[in-house]
C-alpha positions in Angstrom: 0.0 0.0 0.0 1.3 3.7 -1.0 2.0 5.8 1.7 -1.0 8.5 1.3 -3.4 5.2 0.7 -2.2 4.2 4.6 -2.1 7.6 5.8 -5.3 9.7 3.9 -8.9 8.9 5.0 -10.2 10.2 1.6 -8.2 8.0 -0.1 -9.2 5.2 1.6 -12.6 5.4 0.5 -11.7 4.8 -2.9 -10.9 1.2 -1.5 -14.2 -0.2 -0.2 -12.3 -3.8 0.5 -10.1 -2.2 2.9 -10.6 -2.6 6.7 -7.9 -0.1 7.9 -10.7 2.5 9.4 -8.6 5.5 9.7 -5.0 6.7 9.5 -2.3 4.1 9.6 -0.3 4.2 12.8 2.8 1.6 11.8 4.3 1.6 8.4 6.5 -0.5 7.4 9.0 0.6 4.9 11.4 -1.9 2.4 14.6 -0.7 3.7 16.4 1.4 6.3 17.2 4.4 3.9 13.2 4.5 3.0 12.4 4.2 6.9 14.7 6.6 7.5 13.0 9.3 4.9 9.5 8.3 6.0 10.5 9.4 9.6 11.5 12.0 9.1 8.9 12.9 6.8 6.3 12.2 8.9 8.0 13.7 12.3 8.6 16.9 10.8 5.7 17.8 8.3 2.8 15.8 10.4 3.6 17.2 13.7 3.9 13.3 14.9 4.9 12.0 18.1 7.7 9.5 16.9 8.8 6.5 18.6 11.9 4.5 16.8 13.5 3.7 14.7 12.6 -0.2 15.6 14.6 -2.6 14.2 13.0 -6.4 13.9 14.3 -9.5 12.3 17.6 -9.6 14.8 19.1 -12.1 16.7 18.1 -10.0 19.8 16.6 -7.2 20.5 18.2 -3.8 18.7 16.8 -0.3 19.6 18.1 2.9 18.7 17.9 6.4 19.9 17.9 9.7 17.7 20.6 12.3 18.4 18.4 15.3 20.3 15.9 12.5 21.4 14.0 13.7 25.1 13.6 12.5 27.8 10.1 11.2 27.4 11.7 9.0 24.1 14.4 7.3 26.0 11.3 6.6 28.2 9.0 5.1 25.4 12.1 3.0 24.3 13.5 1.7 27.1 9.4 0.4 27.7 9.6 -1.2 24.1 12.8 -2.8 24.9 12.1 -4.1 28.2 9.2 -5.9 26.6 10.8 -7.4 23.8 13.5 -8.7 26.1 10.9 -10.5 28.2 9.6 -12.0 24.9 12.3 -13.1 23.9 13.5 -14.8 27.1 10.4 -16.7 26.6 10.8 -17.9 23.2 14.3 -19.6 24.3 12.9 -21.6 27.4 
């Protein structure tokens, strides 16, 4: 799905089939430079409240915090981290 389909409530009308039901609130993007731009993007012209970049698909757990990140981000984070760790301390017992 384009990114306006996923983000644009008008433009989801156009797709009757679709059960989305309002903005999008994860994208995922093909590769780190397009994640990258689409954060940005998204961060700067929507006025978002960003939380990321995630990284999935690793042996472990990887988070990453933005240079200039506050306070309440390293909070949001470190909450997203301590989460995945407990999942995946389950999935090796």
């Amino acid at each position: 799905m384009q990114a306006d389909t996923a983000l644009v409530p008008d433009i989801q009308e156009d797709y009757p089939f679709m059960t989305l039901g309002g903005p999008a609130n994860v994208l995922i993007c093909p590769n780190l430079p397009a994640a990258n731009i689409s954060y940005k993007l998204l961060q700067r012209l929507g006025d978002a409240e960003m939380t990321g970049p995630i990284l999935e698909g690793m042996a472990k757990p990887v988070h990453v915090l933005q240079r200039g990140d506050a306070a309440r981000d390293v909070v949001h984070m470190a909450a997203i981290c301590a989460v995945e760790a407990q999942r995946h301390s389950r999935q090796r017992l």
